[in-house]
N, C-alpha and C positions, 0 to 999 in steps of 0.2 A: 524411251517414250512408247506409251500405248498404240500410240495410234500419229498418223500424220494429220495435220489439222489442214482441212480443205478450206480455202478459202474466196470466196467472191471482191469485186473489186465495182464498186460503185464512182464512176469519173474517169474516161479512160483516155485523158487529154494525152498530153508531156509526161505526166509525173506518173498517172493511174497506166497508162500505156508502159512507161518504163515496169514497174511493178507487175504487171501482167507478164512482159517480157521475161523478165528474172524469173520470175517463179515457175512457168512452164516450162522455161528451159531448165530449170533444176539447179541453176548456176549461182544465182541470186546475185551476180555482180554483173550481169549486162545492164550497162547503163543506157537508158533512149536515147538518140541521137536524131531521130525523125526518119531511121532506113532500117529501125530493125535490127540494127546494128552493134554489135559490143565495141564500147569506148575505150580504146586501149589505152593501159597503163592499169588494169584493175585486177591484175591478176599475184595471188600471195597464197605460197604455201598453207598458210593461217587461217585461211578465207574458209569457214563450214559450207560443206555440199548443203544447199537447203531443200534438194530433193527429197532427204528422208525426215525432213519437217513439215513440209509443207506442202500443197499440191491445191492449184489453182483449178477452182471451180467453174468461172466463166466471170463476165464482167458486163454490167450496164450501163450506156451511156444514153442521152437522148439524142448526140449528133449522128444521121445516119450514116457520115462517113468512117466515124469514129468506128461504128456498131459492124461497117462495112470491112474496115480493116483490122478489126477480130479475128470476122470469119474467114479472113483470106488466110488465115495463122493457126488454124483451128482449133481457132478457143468460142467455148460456147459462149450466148448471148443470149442476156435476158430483155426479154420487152419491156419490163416496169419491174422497177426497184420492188416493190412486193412481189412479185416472182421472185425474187432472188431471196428475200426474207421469208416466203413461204416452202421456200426449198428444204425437206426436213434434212439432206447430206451435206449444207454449208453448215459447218463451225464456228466461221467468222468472219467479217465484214471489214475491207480496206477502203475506208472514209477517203477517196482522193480527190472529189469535187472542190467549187470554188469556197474559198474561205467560210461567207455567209451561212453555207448547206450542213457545216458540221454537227453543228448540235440538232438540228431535229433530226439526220438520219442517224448519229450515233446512237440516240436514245429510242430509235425507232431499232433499232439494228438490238439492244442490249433487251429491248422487250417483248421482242421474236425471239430468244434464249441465243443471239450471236455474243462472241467475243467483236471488240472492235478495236481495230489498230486505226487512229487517225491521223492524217497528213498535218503537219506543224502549218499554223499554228493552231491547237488544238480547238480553240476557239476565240470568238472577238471580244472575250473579255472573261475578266475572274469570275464574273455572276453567272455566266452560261456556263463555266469549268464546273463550279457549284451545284449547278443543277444538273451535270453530267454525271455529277461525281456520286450524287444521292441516287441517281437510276443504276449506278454500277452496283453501289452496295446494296438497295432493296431488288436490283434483279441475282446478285453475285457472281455476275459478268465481268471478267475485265475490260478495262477501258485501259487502249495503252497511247500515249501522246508521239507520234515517232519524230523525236527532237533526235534524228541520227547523227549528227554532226559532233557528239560526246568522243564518238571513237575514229576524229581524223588523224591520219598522221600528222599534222602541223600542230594541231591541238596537244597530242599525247605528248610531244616534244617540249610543247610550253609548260605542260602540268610538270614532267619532269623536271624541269630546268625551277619551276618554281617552289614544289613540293621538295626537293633533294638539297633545293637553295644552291643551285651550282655557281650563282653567281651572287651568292651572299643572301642579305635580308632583300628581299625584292620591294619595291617602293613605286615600280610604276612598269606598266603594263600597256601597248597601245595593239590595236589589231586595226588594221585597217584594210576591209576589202573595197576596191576598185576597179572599174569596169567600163564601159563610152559606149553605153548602147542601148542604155535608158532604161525602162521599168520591163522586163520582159515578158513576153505570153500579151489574151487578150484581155480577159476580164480582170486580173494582176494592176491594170491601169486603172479602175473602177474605182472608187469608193465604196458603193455600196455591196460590192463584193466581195469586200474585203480586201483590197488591194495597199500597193502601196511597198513601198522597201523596209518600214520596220516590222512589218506582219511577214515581212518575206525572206529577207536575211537579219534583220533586227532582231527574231527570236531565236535564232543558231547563237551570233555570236555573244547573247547575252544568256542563252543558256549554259554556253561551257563554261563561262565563268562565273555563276551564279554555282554550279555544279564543284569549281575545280578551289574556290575561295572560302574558308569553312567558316567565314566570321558575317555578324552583319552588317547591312548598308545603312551610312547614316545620311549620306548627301546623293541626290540625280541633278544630274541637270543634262538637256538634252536641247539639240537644235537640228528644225527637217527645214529640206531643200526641195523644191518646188520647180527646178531649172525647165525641164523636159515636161513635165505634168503638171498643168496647172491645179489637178481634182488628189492626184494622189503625191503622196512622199516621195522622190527618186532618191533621196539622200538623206542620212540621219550623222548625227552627230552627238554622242552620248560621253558623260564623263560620271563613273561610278565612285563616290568614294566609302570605303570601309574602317570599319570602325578601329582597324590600328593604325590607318593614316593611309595606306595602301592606295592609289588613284589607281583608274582603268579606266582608256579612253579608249572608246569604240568607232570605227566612223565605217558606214555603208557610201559607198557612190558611184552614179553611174552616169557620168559626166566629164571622166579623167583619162585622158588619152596619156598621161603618163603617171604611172604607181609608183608609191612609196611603198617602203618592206609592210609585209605580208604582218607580221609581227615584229615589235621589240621589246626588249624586256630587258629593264633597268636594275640593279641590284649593289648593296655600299661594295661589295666586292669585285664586279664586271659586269658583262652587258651582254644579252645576244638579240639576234638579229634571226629571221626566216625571211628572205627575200620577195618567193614567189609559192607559188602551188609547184614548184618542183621542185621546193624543200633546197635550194638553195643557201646558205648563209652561215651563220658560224656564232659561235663563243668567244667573248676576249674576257679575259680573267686577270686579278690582278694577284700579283708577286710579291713588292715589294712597295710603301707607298711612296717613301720619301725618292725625291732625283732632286740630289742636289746642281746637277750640272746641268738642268733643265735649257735648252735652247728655248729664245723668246722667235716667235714668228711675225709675222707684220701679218697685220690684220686691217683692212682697208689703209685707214688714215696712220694707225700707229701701231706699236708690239704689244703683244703681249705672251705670259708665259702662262697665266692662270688656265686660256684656250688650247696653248702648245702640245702636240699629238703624241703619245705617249710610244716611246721605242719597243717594239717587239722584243722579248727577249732580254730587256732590260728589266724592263717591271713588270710586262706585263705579257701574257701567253696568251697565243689562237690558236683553238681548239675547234674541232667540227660539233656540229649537233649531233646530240644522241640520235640513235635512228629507230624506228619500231615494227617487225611486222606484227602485223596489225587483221583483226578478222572483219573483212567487208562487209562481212553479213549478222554481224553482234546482233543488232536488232530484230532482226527478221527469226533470230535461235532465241533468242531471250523472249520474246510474243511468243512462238510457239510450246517454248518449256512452259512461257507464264501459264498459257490454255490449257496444258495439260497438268498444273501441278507441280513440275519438277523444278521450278526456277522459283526465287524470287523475282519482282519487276526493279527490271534497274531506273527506266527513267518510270517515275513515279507520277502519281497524279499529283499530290504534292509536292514535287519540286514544280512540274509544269505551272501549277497555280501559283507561286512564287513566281516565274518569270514571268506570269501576267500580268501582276501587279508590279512588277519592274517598268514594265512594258506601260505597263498605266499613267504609273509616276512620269515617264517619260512625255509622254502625250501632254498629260497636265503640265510638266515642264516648261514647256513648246507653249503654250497655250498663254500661261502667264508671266512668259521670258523669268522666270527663276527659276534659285535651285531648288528644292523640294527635300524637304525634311524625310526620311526614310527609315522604318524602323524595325525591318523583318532579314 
């Protein structure tokens, strides 16, 4: 690379605060914590130094306490977002304010000649991606969507197990994140902020699979829960299907003091599981199909053999999950090559507008309790 691409951070909540964090430390996997703090378990031989990519400019917030615990770090501070776009040593701008602010500072940011990396979801809708998209190519800035959640390990595990087909033709697909603590952060509760749980984890987990599935969607149908937040979504429930039959059900909630696996994934030849976020779970793969000497089990009122659990080692083998190291910091290398040239961009503006219009059909879903015809 040329040069290191210095970069400013506009929002320096949870999220723009972590990101400030990462990057002056050079580390780029200190994750926030609200102490400053590196979140342990984020450390991988794999992981790029983003020291020699990137180098953190300073960062503006309007909260003075925010602006106050910059300087306690010292990292510089600007007074107004034009200071920082009239800075001619920032290269590029990290969009991390509340959902609403995206598209006028990205396009404010791409026509002060920055690069912009923006916090997911990239905007509140396809029409405003649209018009981000047109200031990118007549300024010929990048505009990069950061859907990071492409390169988890829970993910990378499923794409494999679905792409390699380790448990046959795969047929169904569930992911289900759950959590008892409601919508988190403050304006995240808002509506007009953009708030709400499918603008918040609704576009991760329907990014990786819009990403990780190469066919199209023919059916959505989608239902939000309301439990905790009368104004915003705390819960989504989404069931995608593709056009070779393929189902994927999604469910966000934060309302579940007890979790079901993390992932399952269904396949005519075996089945796996990912439990938790510590990658707990396993593979059961099938051997052999026929058992003739099937034991029937009793099942409440009566037996049956059709539900009877299939003997290890007889038909059928457990196996662990593939495992990956994996680079924390993909994103953060891949913006920075993109600004300089030397990368292609892996998440695209075009895919991100694709899962808006996912994201859309969903809404509309919800809105007139059916499924929704889908054709992209």
């Amino acid at each position: 690379m040329a040069k290191k691409i210095r970069i400013g951070i506009v929002g320096c909540g949870g999220m723009g605060g972590g990101h400030a964090i990462a990057i002056q430390s050079g580390t780029g996997n200190a994750i926030w914590n609200g102490n400053n703090a590196q979140v342990p378990g984020f450390d991988s031989p794999a992981t790029t130094d983003i020291s020699k990519l990137l180098e953190l400019a300073g960062i503006m917030d309007i909260k003075p306490e925010r602006q106050q615990w910059a300087r306690e770090r010292g990292m510089k501070v600007y007074e107004t977002y034009q200071d920082m776009l009239d800075d001619p040593t920032v290269d590029a701008i990290l969009v991390a304010t509340p959902n609403h602010l995206h598209k006028e500072e990205s396009i404010q940011a791409m026509r002060a000649g920055k690069h912009v990396l923006c916090e997911k979801p990239v905007m509140l809708s396809s029409d405003e991606l649209l018009e981000v998209m047109a200031v990118s190519r007549e300024t010929g800035k990048v505009f990069y969507p950061r859907q990071n959640r492409e390169w988890d390990e829970d993910f990378l595990i499923v794409k494999k197990i679905y792409e390699e087909k380790l448990v046959g033709n795969v047929f169904n697909i569930k992911c289900k994140i759950m959590g008892s603590r409601g919508i988190p952060g403050d304006w995240r509760g808002v509506k007009a902020y953009g708030g709400g749980m499918m603008l918040d984890w609704g576009v991760h987990i329907i990014d990786r699979i819009v990403k990780m599935v190469p066919e199209k969607i023919t059916k959505i149908y989608c239902d939000l829960s309301y439990i905790t937040n009368p104004e915003c979504d705390d819960g989504i429930q989404v069931t995608l299907t593709f056009e070779s039959g393929l189902r994927v059900n999604l469910e966000v909630g934060t309302c579940h003091f007890v979790n079901e696996p993390l992932w399952c994934v269904y396949g005519d030849m075996g089945s796996a599981e990912i439990l938790n976020w510590k990658l707990e779970g396993r593979m059961v793969r099938l051997t052999s199909w026929d058992e003739k000497d099937t034991t029937p089990i009793l099942a409440g009122a009566g037996l049956t053999k059709t539900m009877a659990p299939r003997e290890h080692g007889k038909s059928v083998e457990e196996l662990p999950l593939p495992r990956f190291e994996f680079d924390h910091n993909a994103l953060y290398r891949n913006f920075a090559e993109t600004c300089t040239g030397d990368a292609e961009q892996i998440v695209t503006q075009e895919h991100a507008l694709r899962v808006l219009r996912v994201m859309e059909a969903c809404f509309k879903s919800y809105e007139t309790g059916e499924t929704v015809k889908f054709e992209a």
